[in-house]
C-alpha positions in Angstrom: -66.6 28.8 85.0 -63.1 28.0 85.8 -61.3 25.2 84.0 -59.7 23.0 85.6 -57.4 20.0 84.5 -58.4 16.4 85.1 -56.2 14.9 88.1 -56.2 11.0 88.1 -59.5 9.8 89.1 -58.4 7.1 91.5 -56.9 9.5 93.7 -59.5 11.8 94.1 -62.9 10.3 95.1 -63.6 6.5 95.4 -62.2 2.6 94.8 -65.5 2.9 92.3 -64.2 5.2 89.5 -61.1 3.1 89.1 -60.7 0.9 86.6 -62.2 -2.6 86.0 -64.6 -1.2 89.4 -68.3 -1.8 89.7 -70.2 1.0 88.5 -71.6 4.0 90.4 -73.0 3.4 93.9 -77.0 3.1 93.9 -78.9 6.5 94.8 -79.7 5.3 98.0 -76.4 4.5 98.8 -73.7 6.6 100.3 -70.1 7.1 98.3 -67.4 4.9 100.2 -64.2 6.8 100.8 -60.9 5.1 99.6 -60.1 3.1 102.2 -56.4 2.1 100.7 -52.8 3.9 101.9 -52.5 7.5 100.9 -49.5 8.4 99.6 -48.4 12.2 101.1 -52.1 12.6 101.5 -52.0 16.3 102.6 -55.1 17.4 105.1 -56.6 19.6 102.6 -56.5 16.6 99.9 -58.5 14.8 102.5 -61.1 17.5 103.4 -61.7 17.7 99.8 -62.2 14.1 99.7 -64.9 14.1 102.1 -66.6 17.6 101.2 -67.4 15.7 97.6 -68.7 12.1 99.4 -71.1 14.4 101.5 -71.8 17.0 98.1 -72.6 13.4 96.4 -74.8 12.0 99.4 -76.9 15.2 99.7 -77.6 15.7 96.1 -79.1 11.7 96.3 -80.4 12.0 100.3 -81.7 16.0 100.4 -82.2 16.7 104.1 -84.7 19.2 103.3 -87.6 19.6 100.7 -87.1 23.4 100.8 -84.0 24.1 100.4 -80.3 22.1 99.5 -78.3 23.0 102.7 -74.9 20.8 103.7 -74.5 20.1 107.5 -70.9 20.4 109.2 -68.7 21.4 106.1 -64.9 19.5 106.9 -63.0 22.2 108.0 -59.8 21.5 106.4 -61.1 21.3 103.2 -60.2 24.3 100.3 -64.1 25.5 100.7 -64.2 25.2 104.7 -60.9 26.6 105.1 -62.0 29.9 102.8 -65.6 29.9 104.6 -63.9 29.5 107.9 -61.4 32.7 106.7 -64.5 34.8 105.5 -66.6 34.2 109.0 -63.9 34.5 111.0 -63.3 38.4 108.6 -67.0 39.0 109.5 -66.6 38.6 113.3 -63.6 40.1 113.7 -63.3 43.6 115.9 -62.2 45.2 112.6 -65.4 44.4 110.8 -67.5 44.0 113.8 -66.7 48.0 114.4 -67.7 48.3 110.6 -70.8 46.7 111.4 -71.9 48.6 114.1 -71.7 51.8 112.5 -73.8 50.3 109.5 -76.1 49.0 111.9 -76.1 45.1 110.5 -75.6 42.2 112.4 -73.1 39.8 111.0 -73.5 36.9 113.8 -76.8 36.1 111.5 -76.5 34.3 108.2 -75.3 37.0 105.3 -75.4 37.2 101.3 -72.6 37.6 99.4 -72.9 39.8 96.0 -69.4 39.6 94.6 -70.0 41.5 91.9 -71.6 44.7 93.4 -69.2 44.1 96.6 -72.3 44.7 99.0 -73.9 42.4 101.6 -76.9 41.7 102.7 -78.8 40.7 106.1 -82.7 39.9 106.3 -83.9 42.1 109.5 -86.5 41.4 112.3 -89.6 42.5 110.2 -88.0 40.2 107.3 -86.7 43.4 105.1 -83.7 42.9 103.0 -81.2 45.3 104.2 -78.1 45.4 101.2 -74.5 47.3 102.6 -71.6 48.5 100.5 -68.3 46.4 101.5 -66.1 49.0 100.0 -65.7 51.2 102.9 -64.4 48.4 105.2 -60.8 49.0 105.7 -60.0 45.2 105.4 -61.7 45.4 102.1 -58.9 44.2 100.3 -58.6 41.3 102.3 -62.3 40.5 102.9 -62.6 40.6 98.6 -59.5 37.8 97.9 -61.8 35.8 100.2 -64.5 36.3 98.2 -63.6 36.2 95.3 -61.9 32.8 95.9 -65.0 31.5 97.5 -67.0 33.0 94.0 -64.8 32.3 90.9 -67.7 33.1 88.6 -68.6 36.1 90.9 -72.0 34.3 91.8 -73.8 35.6 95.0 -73.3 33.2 97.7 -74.3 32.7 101.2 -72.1 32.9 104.6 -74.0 30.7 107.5 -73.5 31.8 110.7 -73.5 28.1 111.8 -71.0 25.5 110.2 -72.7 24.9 106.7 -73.3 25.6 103.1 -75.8 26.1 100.0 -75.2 23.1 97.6 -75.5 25.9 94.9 -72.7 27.1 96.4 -71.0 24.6 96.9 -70.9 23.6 93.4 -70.4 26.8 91.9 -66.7 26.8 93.8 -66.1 23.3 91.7 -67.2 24.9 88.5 -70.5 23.3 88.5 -73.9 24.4 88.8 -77.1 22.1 90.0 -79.6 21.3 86.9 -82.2 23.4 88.6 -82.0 27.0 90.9 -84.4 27.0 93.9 -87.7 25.8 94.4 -88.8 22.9 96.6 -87.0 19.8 95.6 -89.8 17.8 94.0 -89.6 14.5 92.3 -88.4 15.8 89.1 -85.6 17.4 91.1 -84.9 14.5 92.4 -83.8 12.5 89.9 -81.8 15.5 88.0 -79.9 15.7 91.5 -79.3 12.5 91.3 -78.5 12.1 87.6 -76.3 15.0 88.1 -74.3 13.1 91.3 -73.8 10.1 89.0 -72.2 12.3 86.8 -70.2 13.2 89.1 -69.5 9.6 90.1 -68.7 8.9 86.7 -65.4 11.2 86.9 -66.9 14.6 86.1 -63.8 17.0 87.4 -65.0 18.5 91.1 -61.7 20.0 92.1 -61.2 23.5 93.9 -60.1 26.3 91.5 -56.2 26.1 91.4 -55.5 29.3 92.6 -57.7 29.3 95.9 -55.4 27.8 97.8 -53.2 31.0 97.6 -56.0 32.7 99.7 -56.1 30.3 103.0 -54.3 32.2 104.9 -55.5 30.8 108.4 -54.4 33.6 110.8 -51.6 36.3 109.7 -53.7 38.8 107.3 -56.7 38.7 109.6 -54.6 39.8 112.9 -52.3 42.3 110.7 -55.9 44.2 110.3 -56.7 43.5 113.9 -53.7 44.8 115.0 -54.8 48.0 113.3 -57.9 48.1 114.5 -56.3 47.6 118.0 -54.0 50.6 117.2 -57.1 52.8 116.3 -59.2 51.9 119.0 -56.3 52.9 121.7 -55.9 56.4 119.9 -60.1 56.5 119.7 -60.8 55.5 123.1 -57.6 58.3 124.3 -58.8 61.2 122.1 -61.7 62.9 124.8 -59.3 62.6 128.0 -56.2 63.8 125.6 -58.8 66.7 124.5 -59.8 67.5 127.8 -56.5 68.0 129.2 -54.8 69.7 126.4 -57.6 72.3 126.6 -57.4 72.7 130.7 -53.5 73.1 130.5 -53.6 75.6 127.9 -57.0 77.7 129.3 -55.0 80.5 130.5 -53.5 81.3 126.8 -56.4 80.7 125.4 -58.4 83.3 126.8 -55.3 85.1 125.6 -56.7 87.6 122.8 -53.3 88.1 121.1 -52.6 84.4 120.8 -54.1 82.3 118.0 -56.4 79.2 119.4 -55.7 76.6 117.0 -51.6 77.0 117.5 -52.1 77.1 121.4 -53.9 73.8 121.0 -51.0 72.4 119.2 -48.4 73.5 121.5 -50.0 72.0 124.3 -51.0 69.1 122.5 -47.3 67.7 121.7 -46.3 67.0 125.0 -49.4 65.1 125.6 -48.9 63.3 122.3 -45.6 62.3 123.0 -46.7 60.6 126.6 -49.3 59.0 125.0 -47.6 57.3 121.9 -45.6 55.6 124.9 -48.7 53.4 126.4 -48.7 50.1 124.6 -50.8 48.0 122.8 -51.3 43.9 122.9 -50.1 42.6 119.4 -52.3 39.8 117.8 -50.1 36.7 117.9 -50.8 35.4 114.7 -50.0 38.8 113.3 -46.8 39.0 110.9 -45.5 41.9 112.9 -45.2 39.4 115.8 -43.3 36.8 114.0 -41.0 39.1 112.2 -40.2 41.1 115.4 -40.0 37.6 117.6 -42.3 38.7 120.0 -43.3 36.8 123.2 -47.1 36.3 124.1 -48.9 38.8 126.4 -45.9 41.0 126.6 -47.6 44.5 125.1 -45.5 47.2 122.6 -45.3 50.8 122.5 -47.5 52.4 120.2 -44.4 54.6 119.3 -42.3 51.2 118.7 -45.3 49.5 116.6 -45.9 52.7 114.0 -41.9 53.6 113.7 -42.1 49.8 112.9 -44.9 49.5 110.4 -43.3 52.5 108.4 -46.0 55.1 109.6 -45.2 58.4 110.6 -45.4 59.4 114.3 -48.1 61.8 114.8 -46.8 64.9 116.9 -50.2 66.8 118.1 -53.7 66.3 119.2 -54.7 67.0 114.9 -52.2 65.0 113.4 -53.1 62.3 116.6 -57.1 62.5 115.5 -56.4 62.2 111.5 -53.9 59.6 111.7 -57.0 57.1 113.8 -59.1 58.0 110.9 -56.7 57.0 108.2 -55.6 53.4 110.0 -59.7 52.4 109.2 -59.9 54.1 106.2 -61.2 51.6 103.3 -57.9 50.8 100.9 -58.1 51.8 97.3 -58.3 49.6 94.7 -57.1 50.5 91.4 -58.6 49.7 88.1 -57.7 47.5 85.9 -55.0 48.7 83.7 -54.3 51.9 86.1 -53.8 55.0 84.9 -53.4 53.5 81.0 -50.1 54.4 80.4 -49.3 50.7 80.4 -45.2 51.2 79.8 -45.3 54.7 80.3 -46.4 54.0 84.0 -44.1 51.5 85.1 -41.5 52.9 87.8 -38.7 52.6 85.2 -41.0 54.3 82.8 -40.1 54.0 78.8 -37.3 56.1 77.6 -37.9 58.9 75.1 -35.6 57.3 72.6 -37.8 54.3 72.9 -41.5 56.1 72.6 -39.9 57.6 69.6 -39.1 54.2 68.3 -42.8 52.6 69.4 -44.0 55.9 67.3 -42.3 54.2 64.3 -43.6 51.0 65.0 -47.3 52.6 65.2 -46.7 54.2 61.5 -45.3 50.9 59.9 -48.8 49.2 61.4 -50.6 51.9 60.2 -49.1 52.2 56.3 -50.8 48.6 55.4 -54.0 50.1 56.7 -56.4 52.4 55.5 -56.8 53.8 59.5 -54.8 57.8 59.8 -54.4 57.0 63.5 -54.1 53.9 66.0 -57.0 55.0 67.6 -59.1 54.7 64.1 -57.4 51.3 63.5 -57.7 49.8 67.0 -61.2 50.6 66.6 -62.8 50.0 63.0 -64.9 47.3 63.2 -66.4 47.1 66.7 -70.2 47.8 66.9 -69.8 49.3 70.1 -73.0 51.7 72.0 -72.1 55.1 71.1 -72.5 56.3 74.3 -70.0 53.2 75.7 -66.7 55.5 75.0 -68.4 58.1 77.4 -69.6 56.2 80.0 -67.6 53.1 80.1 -64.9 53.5 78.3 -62.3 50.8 80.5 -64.8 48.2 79.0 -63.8 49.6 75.5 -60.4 49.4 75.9 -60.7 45.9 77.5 -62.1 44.8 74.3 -59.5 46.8 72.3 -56.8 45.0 74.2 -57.9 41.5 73.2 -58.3 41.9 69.6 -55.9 40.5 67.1 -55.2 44.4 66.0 -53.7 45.0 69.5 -51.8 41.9 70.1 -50.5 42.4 66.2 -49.3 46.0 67.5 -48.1 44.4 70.8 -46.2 42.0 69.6 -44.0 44.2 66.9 -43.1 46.4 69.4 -42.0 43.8 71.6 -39.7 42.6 68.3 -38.8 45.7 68.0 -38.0 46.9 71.0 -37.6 44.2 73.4 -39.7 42.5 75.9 -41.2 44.5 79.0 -40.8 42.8 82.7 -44.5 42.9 83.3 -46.9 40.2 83.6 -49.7 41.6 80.9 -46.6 42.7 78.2 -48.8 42.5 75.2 -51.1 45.2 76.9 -48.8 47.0 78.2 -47.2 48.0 74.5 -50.4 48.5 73.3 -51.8 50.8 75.9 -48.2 52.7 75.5 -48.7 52.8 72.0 -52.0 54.6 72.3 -51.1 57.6 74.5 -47.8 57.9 72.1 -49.8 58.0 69.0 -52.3 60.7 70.8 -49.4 62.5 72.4 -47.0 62.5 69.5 -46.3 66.6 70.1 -45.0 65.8 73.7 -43.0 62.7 72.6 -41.3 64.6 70.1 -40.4 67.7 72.4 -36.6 68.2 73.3 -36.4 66.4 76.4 -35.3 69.5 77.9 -38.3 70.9 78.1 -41.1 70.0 80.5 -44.3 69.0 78.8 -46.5 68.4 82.6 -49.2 70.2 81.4 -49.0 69.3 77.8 -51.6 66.9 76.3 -50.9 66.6 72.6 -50.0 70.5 72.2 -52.9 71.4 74.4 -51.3 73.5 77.4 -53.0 73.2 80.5 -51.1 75.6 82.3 -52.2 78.2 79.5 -53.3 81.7 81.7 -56.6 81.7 79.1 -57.6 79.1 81.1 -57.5 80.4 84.8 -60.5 80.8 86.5 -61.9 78.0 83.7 -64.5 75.0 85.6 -63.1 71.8 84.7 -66.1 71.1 82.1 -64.8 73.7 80.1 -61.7 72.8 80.0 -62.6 69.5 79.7 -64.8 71.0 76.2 -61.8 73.1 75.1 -59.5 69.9 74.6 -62.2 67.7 73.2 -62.6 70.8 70.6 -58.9 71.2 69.9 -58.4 67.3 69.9 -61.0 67.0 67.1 -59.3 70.5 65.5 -56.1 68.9 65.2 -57.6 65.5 63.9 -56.2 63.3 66.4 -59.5 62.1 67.3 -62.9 62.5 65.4 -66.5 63.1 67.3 -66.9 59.5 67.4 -63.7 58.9 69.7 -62.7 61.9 71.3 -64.3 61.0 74.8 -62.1 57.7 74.6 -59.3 59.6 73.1 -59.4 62.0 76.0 -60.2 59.0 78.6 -56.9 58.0 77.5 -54.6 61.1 77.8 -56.3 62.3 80.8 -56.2 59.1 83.0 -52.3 59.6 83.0 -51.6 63.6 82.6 -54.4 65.1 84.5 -56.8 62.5 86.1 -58.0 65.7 88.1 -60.7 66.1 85.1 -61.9 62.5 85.1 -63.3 63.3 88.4 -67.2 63.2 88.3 -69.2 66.2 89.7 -66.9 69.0 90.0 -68.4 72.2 91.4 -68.5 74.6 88.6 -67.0 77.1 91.4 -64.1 74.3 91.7 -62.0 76.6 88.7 -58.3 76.0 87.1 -55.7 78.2 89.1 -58.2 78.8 92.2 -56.3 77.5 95.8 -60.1 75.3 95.5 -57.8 73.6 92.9 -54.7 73.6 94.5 -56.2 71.5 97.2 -58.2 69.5 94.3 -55.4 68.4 92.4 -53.1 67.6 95.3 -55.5 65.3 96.7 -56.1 63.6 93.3 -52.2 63.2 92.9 -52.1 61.4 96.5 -54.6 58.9 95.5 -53.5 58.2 91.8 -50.4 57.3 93.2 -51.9 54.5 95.7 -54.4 53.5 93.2 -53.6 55.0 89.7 -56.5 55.4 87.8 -58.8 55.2 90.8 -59.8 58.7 90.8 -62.1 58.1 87.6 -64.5 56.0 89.4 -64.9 58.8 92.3 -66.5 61.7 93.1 -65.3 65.7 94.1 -66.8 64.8 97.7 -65.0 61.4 97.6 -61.7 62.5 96.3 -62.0 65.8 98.6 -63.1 63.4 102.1 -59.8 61.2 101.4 -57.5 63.7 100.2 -58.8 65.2 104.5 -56.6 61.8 105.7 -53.1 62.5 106.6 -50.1 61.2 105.1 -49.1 58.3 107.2 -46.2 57.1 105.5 -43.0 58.7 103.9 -44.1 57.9 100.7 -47.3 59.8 100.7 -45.6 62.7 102.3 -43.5 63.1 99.5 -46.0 62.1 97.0 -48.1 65.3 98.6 -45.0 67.6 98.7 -44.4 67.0 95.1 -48.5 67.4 94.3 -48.4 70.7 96.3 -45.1 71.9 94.5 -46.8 71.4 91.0 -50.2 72.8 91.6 -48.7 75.9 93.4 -46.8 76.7 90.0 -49.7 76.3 88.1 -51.3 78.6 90.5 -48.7 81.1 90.3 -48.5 81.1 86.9 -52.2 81.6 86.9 -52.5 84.2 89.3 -49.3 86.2 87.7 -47.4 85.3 90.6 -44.6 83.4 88.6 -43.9 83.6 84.9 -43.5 80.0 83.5 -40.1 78.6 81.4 -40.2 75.8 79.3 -38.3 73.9 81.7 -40.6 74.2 84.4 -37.8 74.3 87.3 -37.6 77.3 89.4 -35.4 78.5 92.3 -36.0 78.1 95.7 -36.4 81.7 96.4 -39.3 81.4 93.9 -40.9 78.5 95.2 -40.8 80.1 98.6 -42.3 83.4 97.5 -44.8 81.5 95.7 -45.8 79.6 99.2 -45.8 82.9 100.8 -48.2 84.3 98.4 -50.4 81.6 98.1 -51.2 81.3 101.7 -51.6 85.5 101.9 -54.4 85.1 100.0 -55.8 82.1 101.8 -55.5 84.4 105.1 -57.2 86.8 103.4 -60.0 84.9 101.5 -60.6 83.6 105.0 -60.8 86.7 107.2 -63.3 87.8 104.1 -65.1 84.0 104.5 -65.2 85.0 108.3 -66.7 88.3 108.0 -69.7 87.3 105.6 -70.4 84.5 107.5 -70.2 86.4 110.9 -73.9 87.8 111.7 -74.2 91.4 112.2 -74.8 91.9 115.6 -78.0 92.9 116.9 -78.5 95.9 119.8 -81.7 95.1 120.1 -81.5 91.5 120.2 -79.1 92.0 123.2 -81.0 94.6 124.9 -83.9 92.2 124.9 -81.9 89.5 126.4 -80.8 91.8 129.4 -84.4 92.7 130.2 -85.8 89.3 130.4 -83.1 88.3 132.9 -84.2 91.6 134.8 -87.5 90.7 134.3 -88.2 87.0 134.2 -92.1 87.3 134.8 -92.3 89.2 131.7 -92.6 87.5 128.0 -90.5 88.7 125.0 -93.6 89.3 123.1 -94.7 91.6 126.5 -91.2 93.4 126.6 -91.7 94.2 122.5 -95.2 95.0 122.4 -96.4 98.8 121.7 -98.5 99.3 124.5 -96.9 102.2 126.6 -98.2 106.1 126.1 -96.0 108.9 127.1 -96.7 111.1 129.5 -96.1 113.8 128.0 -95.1 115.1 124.3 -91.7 114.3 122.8 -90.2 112.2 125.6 -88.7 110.2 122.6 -88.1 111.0 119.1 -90.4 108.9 117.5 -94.4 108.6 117.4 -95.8 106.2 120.4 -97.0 104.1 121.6 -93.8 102.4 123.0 -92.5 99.3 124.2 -90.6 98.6 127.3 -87.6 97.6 125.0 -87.8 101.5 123.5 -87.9 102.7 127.4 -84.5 100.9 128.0 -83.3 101.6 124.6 -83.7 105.8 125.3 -83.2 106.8 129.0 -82.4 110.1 128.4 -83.9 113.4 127.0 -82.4 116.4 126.8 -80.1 116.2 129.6 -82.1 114.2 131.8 -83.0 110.8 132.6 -87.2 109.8 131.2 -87.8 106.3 133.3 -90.2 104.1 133.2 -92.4 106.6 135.4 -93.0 108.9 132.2 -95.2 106.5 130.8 -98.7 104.7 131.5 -99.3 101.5 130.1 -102.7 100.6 128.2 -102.5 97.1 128.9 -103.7 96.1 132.4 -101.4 92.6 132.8 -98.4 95.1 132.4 -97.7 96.6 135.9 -94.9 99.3 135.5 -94.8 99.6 139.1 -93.0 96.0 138.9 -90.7 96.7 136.0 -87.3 96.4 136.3 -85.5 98.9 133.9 -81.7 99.0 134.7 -80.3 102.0 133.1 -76.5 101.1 134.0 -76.7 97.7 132.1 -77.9 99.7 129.0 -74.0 101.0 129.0 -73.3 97.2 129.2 -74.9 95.8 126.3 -74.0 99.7 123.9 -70.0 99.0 124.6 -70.4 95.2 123.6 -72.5 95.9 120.8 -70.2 98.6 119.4 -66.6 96.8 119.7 -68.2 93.9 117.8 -69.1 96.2 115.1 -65.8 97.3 115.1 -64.6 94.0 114.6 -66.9 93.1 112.1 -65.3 96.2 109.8 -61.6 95.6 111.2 
């Protein structure tokens, strides 16, 4: 429940609660609004106002037996204004796109389950169909609503028509009704009504403080739509763009010598560039139309709107068809905490004079305690499931952040080393202090030397490790961890929770194909993917799967940022991959020359050509003469089966016609239509089955040459 201070009474609900004022209205009776002067009254202040005298009327007047439902909600009130915002999220052509592909309809009345982020919708034959919100790409704005709406995280209900749930209702106020459901009975009745007089009586039944800062009427809402707007033009373009890319460039493509996919993107730019000059309507209430002073109905070019929002111009028909698909894509929300580094994260990370100095403040904690390490000390004590620090171990180190250990710990270093810029300070020493005092070997390395893929002295990079699955080198570090007593059995799953979410959140990821190994290009593309998305979201890529992390790491870069982010993610797993692969020999610094980093490239995508052209070839099937010659005779005979065409039923005329024992099929006929020198037809043979006429046959000797010189030069390019 959210606690709220008291405001003065007398300008909240009624002349009643003031003092030396009769006492609370009868049941019957409906609350009286102030009727005095306001004094800078804002709108909202009076929606409020009237959303309590109705709250108070139907608790003591129900309109219904079966259920506690408030008619016409004031709209400007805090609750209307955020119920308003989260329909008007729900039918907008962002989510109502979203909905479609779900197959929900969200004009109907929908359930709210904040804390599972999902929906629900009750369907025709009175099944409960439940949808995951996360995949909405307006998530982010669509779960401020929410959660404002739901302080407590309750599930709520969104009518389609203009009103509420008094359980609802109530919950938003910090309240909840003295009984849940049911038809209201007599009994219910008067705890309604003892609970409205409570309320009368100057119970606080004030919004939560901090949901105003979510009514925002208009501007969030069109900035999606205006995306939406952008990715429908580029969807609805993509088939005719297609189309004529692919009739322009027909000639070169039946081109042998040329390669498809780069004759697609030659023809493509052009195209691309003409289309990124059609325009687009711009939502008014958009910030992009304030900022840019825009005048209404006058359209933009999509070129002018993406240079604008700091998106990078797509160039071809690819680039074109991934750049729609990342404008829906659902945003990522990082955990709380991030990545865990808590000062170590922060842009200006801490300096390596200063973790040497939190290091000393973690051993002057630690000498008036029994504990060897911070982790042992931060968590003696705590009866926690021993399975918690595998499977949920952000939950552990929520609890470890509000113990008095922590703060103790936060607070010295703050003494001793000053005070952090950061809103959660206290937590973010602490969560420093913890990778420090389980990283001490890389804190205490000359700062000259790289220590990337260093955790705690355990080297990543190390070549025993290529061609290792994650899980075992996941394994390996929990056993060296526990070797080197920095963590014991107990906590070496948080310990490496800890160090991993900010060195290598690559190994966090859940269900990792065993065939997914450490200096494999697999990996490459792995860890690059994971680097993009840590660096939206860090600590985001815990909570996902290899599919997941593999399906966004497919959306292109659409801003500067990312590109660079990627660059950089590319640049450091193709040194690990040289250095795996023997392709580069690593120094301590981890810096190399251009020349290297280019030879390195061109190595790394030799052997993708040639894992590919080997991918290709095993996956190509084998062709088939006779599968071919088969297809040429039922075109030549069409009144013929393919069970008739194989089946044994032809005698030769006379002895060793053909090389093998009979009898023969009319495929082995075509197949062999010469002996010795001379040409054997269909006439050198009598067939045993009477529906076979050989008279009306059709054997074409000169297609046989046909179908033996396609067969063979596809053989040959099978073994090229």
């Amino acid at each position: 429940m959210t606690v709220i201070s008291h405001l003065p009474i007398q300008d909240r609900y009624s002349p009643a609660l003031e003092e030396g004022k009769p006492a609370p209205l009868p049941a019957n009776d409906t609350p009286v609004a102030d009727t005095s002067e306001p004094t800078q009254e804002s709108p909202q202040a009076r929606g409020d106002k009237t959303l309590f005298n109705l709250f108070i009327n139907t608790l003591k007047n129900p309109t219904s037996y079966h259920e506690l439902i408030l008619e016409d909600i004031p709209a400007t009130s805090t609750f209307g204004q955020l119920r308003t915002q989260l329909r008007s999220i729900l039918v907008s052509p962002a989510m109502t796109k979203w909905s479609i592909e779900k197959g929900v309809d969200l004009s109907k009345d929908v359930q709210i389950f904040p804390d599972k982020n999902q929906l629900s919708v009750q369907l025709a034959d009175g099944r409960i169909q439940y949808v995951d919100l996360t995949d909405f790409a307006g998530f982010y704005l669509l779960k401020a609503v929410i959660n404002a709406l739901s302080p407590s995280a309750l599930p709520f209900t969104v009518f389609a028509e203009n009103k509420a749930d008094l359980h609802d209702i109530a919950h938003f106020h910090g309240h909840a009704l003295p009984f849940i459901g049911g038809y209201v009975l007599p009994p219910q009745m008067a705890a309604l009504s003892a609970f409205a007089d409570q309320l009368l009586q100057g119970a606080v039944f004030e919004p939560p403080r901090e949901a105003s800062a979510f009514i925002d009427p208009a501007s969030r809402l069109s900035d999606l739509n205006n995306r939406t707007a952008l990715s429908a033009a580029i969807a609805n373009a993509l088939p005719t763009l297609r189309a004529d890319i692919i009739n322009d460039a027909k000639d070169e493509l039946r081109n042998p010598h040329r390669n498809n996919k780069q004759v697609i993107e030659q023809f493509s730019r052009p195209k691309v560039q003409a289309f990124l000059d059609t325009t687009i309507e711009i939502a008014p209430n958009s910030s992009y139309f304030r900022s840019k002073h825009l005048k209404a109905d006058v359209p933009v070019t999509l070129r002018q709107f993406i240079g604008d929002m700091g998106w990078l111009l797509p160039t071809s028909y690819e680039e074109l068809k991934t750049f729609q698909k990342a404008l829906l894509s659902p945003p990522l929300v990082a955990p709380a905490h991030g990545n865990l580094g808590g000062a170590l994260s922060w842009p200006t990370q801490l300096s390596n004079q200063n973790q040497r100095k939190l290091d000393g403040v973690i051993s002057n904690v630690l000498k008036k305690t029994p504990d060897s390490t911070l982790l042992e000390h931060l968590t003696r004590g705590y009866q926690w499931d021993p399975k918690a620090f595998k499977d949920d171990p952000r939950r552990v180190i929520d609890d470890i952040l509000k113990s008095a250990n922590a703060q103790n710990l936060g607070r010295a270093a703050e003494r001793e080393i000053g005070e952090l810029a950061s809103p959660d300070a206290i937590s973010d020493w602490v969560l420093a202090a913890l990778y420090v005092s389980l990283d001490r070997p890389s804190v205490f390395t000359d700062p000259a030397f790289s220590t990337r893929t260093q955790i705690a002295g355990f080297d990543l990079a190390d070549i025993e490790l290529a061609g290792r699955s994650a899980s075992y080198v996941r394994n390996a570090l929990a056993n060296y961890l526990i070797g080197k007593k920095i963590a014991t059995p107990e906590t070496v799953d948080l310990a490496m929770f800890i160090l991993l979410s900010r060195k290598a959140p690559a190994l966090l990821v859940r269900d990792i194909p065993e065939s997914v190994t450490f200096g494999s290009h697999a990996w490459v593309s792995f860890t690059t993917a994971v680097a993009r998305i840590e660096a939206q979201a860090p600590g985001s890529t815990s909570n996902m799967t290899y599919a997941e992390v593999m399906m966004r790491g497919d959306l292109v870069p659409i801003t500067l940022a990312d590109k660079l982010v990627e660059q950089q993610a590319q640049s450091d797993a193709l040194k690990d991959w040289g250095i795996s692969n023997g392709v580069l020999v690593a120094n301590r610094q981890d810096e190399y020359t251009a020349t290297q980093m280019e030879g390195l490239r061109t190595a790394f995508s030799k052997q993708i050509s040639e894992l590919s052209a080997a991918s290709k070839v095993f996956a190509t099937p084998m062709p088939d003469l006779h599968e071919r010659a088969l297809t040429v005779l039922q075109r030549q005979n069409p009144h013929l089966s393919r069970e008739q065409l194989t089946q044994k039923t032809l005698d030769a005329n006379e002895s060793g016609i053909l090389e093998f024992p009979g009898p023969y099929s009319i495929l082995d006929v075509f197949l062999t239509p010469w002996k010795d020198g001379r040409r054997v037809g269909k006439d050198s043979y009598t067939s045993r089955d009477n529906k076979i006429d050989l008279s009306n046959v059709n054997i074409d000797p000169v297609s046989l040459a046909y179908v033996r010189e396609s067969f063979e030069a596809d053989i040959k390019k099978v073994f090229q």
